[in-house]
C-alpha positions in Angstrom: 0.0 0.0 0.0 1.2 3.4 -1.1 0.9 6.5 1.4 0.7 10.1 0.0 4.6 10.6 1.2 5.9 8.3 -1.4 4.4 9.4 -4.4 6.5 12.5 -4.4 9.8 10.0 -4.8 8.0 8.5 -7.8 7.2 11.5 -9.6 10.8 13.0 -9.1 12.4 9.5 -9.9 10.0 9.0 -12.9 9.1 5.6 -12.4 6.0 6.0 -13.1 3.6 3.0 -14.2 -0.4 2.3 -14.5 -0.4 1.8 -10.7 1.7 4.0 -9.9 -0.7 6.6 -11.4 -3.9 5.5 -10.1 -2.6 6.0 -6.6 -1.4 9.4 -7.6 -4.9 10.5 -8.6 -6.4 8.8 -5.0 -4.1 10.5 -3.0 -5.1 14.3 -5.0 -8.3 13.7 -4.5 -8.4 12.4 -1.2 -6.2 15.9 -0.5 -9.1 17.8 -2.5 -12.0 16.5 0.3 -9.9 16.9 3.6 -9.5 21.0 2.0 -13.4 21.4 1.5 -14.3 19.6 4.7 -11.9 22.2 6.7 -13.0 25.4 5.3 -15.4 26.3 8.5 -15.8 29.9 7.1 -17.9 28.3 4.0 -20.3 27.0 6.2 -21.3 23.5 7.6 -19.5 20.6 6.4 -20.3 18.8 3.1 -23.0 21.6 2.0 -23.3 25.3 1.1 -25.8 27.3 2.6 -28.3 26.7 -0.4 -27.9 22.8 0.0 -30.5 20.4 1.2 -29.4 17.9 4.0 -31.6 15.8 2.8 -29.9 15.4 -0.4 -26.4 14.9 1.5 -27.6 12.6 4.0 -30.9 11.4 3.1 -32.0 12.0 6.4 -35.5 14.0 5.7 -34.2 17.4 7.3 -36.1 20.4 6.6 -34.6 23.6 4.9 -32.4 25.6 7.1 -34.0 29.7 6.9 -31.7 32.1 6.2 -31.2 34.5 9.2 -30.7 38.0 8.8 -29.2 38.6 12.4 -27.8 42.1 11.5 -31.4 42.9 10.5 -32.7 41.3 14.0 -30.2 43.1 15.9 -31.6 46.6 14.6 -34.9 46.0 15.2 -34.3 44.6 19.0 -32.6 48.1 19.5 -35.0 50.2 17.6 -37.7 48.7 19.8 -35.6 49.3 23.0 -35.2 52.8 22.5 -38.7 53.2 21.8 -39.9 51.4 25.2 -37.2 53.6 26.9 -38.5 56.7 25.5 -42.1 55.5 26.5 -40.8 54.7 30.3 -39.0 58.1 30.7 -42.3 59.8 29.7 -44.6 57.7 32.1 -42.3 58.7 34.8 -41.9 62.1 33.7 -45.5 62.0 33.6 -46.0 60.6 37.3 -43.6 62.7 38.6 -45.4 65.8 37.2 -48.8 64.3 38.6 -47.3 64.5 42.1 -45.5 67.8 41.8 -48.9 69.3 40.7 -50.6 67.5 43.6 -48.0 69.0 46.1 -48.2 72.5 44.5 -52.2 72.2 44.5 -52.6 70.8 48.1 -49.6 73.7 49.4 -52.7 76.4 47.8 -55.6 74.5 49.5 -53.2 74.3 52.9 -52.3 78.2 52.3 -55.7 78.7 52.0 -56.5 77.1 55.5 -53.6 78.8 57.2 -55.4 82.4 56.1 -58.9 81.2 57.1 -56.8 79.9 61.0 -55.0 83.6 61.2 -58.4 85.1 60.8 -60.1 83.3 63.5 -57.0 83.8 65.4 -57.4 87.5 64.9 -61.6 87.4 65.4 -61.0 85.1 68.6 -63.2 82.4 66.7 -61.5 79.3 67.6 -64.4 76.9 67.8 -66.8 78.3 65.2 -68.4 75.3 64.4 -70.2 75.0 67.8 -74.0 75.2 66.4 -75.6 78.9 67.6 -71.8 80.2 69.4 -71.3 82.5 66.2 -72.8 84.8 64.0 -73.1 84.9 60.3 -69.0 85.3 59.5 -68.8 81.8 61.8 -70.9 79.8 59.1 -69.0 81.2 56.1 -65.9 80.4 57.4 -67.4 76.9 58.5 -68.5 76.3 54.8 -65.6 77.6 53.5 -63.2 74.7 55.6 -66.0 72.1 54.4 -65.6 73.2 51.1 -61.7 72.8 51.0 -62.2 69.3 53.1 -64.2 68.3 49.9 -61.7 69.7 47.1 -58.6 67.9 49.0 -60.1 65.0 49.0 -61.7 64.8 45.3 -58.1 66.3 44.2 -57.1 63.2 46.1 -59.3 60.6 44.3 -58.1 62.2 40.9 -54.1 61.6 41.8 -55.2 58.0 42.8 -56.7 57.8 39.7 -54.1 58.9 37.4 -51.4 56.7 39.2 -53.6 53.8 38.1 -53.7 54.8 34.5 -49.5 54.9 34.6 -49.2 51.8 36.1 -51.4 50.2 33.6 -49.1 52.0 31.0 -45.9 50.5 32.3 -47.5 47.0 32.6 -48.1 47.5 28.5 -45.2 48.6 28.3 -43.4 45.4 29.5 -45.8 42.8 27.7 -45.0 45.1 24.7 -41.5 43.5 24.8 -42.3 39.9 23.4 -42.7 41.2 19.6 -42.2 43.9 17.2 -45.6 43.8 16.2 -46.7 43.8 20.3 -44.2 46.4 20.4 -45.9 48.4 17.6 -49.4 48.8 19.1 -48.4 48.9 23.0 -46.3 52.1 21.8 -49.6 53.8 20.0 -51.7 52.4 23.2 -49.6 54.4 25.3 -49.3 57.4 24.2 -52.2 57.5 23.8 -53.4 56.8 27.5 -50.4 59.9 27.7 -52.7 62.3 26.1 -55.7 61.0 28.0 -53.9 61.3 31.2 -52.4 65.0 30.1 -56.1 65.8 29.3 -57.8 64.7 32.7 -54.6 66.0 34.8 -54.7 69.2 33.1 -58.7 69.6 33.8 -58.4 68.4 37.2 -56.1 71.3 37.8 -57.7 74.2 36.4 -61.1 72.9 37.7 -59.0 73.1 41.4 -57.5 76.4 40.7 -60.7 78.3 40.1 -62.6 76.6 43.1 -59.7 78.1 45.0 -59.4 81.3 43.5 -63.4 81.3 44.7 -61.9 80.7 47.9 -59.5 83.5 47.8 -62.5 85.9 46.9 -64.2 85.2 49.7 -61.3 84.6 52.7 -60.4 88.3 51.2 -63.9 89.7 51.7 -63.8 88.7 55.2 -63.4 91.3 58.1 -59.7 92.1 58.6 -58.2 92.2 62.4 -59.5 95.5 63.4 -62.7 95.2 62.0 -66.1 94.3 64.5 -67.2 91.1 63.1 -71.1 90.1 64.2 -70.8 88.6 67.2 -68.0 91.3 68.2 -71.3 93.7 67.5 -72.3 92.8 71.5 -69.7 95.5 73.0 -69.8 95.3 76.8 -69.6 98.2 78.7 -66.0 99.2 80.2 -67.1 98.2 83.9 -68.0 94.6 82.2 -64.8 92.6 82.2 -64.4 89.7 79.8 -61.8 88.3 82.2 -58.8 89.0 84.5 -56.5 90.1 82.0 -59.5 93.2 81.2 -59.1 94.1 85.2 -55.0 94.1 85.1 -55.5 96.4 82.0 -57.7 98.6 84.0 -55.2 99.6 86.9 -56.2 97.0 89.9 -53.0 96.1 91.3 -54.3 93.4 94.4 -55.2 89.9 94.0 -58.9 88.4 94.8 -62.1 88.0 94.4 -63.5 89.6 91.2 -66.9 89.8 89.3 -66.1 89.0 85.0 -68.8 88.8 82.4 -67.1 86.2 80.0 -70.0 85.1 77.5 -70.9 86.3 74.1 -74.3 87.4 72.7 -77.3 87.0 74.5 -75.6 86.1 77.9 -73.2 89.2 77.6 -75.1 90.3 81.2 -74.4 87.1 82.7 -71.5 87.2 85.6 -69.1 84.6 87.2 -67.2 85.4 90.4 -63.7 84.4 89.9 -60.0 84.7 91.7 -58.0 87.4 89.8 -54.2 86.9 90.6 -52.9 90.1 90.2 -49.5 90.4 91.7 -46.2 90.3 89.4 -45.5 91.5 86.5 -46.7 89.3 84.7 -50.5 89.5 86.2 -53.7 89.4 85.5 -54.8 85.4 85.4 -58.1 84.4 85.6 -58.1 81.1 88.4 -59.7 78.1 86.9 -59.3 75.4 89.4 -57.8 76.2 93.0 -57.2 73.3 95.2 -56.0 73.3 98.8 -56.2 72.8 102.4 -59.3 74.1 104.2 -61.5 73.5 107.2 -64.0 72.3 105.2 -63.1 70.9 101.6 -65.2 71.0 98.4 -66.6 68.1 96.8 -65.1 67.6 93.0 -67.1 64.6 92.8 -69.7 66.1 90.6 -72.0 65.7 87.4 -71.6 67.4 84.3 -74.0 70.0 85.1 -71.9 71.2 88.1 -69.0 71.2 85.6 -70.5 73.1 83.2 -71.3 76.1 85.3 -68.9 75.8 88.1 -69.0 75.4 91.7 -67.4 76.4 95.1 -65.6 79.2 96.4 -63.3 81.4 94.6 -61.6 82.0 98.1 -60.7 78.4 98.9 -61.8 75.3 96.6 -63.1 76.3 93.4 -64.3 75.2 89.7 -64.5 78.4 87.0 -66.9 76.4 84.9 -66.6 74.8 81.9 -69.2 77.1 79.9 -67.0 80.4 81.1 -63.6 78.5 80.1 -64.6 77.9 77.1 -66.5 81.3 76.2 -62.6 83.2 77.7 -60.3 80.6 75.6 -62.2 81.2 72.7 -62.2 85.0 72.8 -58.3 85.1 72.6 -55.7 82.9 72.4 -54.8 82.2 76.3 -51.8 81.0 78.5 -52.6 78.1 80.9 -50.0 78.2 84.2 -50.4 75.6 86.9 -48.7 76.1 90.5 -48.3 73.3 92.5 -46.9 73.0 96.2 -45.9 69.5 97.9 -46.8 68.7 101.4 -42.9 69.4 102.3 -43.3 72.9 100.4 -41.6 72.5 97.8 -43.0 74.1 94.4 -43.3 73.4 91.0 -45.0 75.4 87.8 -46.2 74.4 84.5 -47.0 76.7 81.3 -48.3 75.8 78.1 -48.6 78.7 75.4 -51.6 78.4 73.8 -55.5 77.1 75.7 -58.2 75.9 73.6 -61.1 74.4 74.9 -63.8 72.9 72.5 -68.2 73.8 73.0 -70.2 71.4 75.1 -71.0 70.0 72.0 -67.7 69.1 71.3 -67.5 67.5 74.9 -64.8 70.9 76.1 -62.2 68.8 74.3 -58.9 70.6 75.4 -55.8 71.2 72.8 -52.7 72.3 74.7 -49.6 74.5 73.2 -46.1 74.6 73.9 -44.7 73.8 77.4 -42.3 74.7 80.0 -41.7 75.2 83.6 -39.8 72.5 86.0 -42.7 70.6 86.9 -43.3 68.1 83.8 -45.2 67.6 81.1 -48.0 65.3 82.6 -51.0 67.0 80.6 -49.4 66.1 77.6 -51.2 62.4 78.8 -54.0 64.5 78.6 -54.2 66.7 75.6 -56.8 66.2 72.7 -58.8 64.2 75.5 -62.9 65.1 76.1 -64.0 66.2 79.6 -65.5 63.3 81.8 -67.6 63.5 84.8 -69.3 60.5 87.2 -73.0 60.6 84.8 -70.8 61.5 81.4 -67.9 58.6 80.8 -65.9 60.2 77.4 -62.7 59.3 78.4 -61.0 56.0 76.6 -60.8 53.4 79.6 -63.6 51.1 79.8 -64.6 51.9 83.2 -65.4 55.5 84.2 -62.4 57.7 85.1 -64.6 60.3 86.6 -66.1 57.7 89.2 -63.1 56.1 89.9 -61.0 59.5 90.8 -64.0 61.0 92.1 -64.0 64.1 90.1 -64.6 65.4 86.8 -61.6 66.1 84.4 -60.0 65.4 80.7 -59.2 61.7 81.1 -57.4 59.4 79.2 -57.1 55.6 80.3 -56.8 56.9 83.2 -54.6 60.0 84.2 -51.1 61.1 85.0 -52.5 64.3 86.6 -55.5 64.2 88.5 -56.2 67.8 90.4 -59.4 67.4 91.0 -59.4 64.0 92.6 -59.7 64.1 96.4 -57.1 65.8 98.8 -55.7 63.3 100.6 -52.6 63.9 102.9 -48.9 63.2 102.1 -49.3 59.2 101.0 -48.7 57.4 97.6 -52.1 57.2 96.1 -53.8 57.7 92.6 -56.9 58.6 94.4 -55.4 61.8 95.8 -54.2 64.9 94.0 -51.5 63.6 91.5 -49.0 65.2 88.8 -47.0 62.3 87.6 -44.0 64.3 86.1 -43.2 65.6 89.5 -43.6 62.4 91.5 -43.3 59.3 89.6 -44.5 57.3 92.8 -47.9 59.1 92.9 -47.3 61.1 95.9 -50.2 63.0 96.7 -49.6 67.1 96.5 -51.1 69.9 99.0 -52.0 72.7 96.4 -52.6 72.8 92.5 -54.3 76.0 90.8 -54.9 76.4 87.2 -55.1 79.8 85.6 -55.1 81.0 82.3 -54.4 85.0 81.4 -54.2 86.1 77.8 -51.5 85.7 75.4 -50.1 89.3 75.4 -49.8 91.0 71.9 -46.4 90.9 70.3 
């Protein structure tokens, strides 16, 4: 047998027979098929591209397509900068949706904050009690009911038009499986784009003029110096509103004082109160005064008793809860509470701002600002309704008022309890408490509440 090595050696020795020759054209041959089958860049062995396999192998393959990946390739990133341009404008969309919605509910809270500073500056802080206002009280009612309303339909819109973009971005995505998916997601959302641009865009102008409405009438109200209707019931200069009227008039020693603190149609109505009048920084009214006395005054009363007050501005006394009310709402006021131990020692609170809610309301108390060194135990307290023994509105499920044995602003129970009984020096929650001061619940000689008003700056 004859390898293709040794035909060289024949050719150059020429010895060359019939044989010889026929081995020759094997071995060129054989060299001719081992060159084709090597030449990858051709494509697959034994056939061109337009080939069959079947007529190669006879194996009953199918045509193999021709694939245009170049093509492919430009289309995949013809339709990815197309859902990219459609994702930056959904968010660029959303995003303006909530800037709007921020800018729109700054103008409805703008709005508010005018309406506030002008019952701030009529001394209308609880308007909304039914018959404690005049005309001027139900318009600026309406007008708060009518923002209320445009807040929260502005509201239902934003949650609205957030749907919408999320049900464009979920297109968006499923858009990605074809060109032809790709194709009519793309005209689908923009689309829902110009719907969305349409409804935003009404939404807004539809707000805008219910608030410039608004401004027109906030702007048409009475300005600071000017009477509004219920100011219309002048008292006469020996009429005091309160203790803070009497410092104003000259009266320089502390006791017992008649005020006239009610509005319309009880404006002759009188209260007799403890003015303190020393320092320099006189002129509160006394609200509650608890201490020591030969014979002590029952705080465990009904809401009645509350309401009007009780005992003796001299020793043990309630103001009343009708006359708190009518003073706190007339001006903004201070509350200050003294407190003396059993040893002596004292102790003071202050909060800047007093307001106490209608009857209606339950004389629900809102506290300002503290300070003083005795703690913050009201704060326990604050935003709570007043409770008494036959009237259980505080948030335990027994009755605070019964089990303190007296009427106050409860919460689940207390952490200050001045008008529970007066017990001597003990640990007890059944006697005079202020839990900021003693944690243990030791029981305190004295506690007064006054209020004065906020003086003008």
């Amino acid at each position: 047998m004859f390898s293709c090595q040794s035909t060289s050696s024949l050719v150059s020795s020429s010895i060359i027979d019939s044989r010889t020759m026929f081995v020759l054209c094997k071995c060129i041959i054989f060299f001719i098929i081992i060159i084709n089958k090597c030449d990858g860049a051709a494509g697959p062995p034994y056939f061109d591209s337009n080939d069959h396999l079947d007529d190669k192998l006879g194996c009953g393959y199918q045509e193999v397509p021709k694939v245009d990946v170049a093509k492919l390739l430009e289309t995949a990133e013809g339709n990815r900068k197309v859902l990219e341009g459609l994702l930056i404008k959904t968010s660029a969309t959303q995003k303006n949706v909530e800037s709007l919605f921020v800018a729109s509910n700054n103008t409805v809270m703008d709005i508010g904050r005018i309406i506030d500073s002008k019952l701030a500056s009529f001394g209308m802080l609880n308007f909304s009690c039914e018959g404690s206002q005049g005309m001027d009280s139900k318009l600026l009612l309406n007008l708060l009911e009518k923002i209320d309303k445009e807040q929260k339909r502005l509201w239902d819109e934003i949650v609205s038009l957030k749907q919408s973009l999320e049900m464009s971005k979920t297109s968006s995505s499923s858009g990605m499986s074809s060109t032809e998916g790709m194709s009519s997601s793309s005209s689908g959302m923009f689309s829902t784009g110009s719907n969305i641009t349409e409804l935003l865009w009404s939404t807004i102008l539809h707000l805008q003029k219910d608030l410039r409405n608004l401004q027109v009438k906030v702007s048409t109200l009475p300005d600071r110096h000017t009477k509004t209707i219920a100011e219309k019931c002048v008292r006469s200069p020996d009429m005091p509103k309160d203790c803070s009227e009497i410092a104003r008039q000259g009266e320089i020693g502390s006791g017992v004082f008649k005020i006239y603190p009610y509005r319309c149609g009880r404006v002759n109505e009188s209260v007799l109160v403890w003015c303190d009048l020393e320092g320099p920084n006189n002129g509160w009214t006394v609200v509650l005064s608890r201490k020591p006395v030969p014979k002590q005054v029952d705080f465990d009363r009904n809401w009645s008793d509350y309401k009007n007050g009780f005992g003796d501005p001299q020793t043990e006394h309630w103001l009343g809860n009708d006359a708190l009310y009518s003073i706190a709402s007339s001006a903004r006021q201070i509350l200050r509470i003294d407190m003396v131990d059993w040893d002596g020692a004292k102790k003071y609170v202050e909060y800047d701002s007093l307001v106490v809610e209608c009857e209606a309301r339950n004389y629900r108390i809102h506290l300002g600002g503290y300070s003083g060194d005795g703690g913050d135990s009201l704060a326990y307290h604050n935003h709570m309704s007043f409770s008494t023994s036959d009237r259980d509105n505080d948030l335990h499920d027994d009755n605070c008022a019964k089990l303190f044995a007296g009427g106050f602003w409860y919460n689940k129970c207390h952490k200050a309890s001045p008008t529970a009984t007066l017990l001597e020096k003990q640990r007890s929650t059944k006697g005079i408490n202020w839990g900021t001061w003693y944690s243990d619940r030791t029981t305190l000689r004295e506690i007064y509440f006054k209020i004065r008003e906020y003086p003008c700056q």
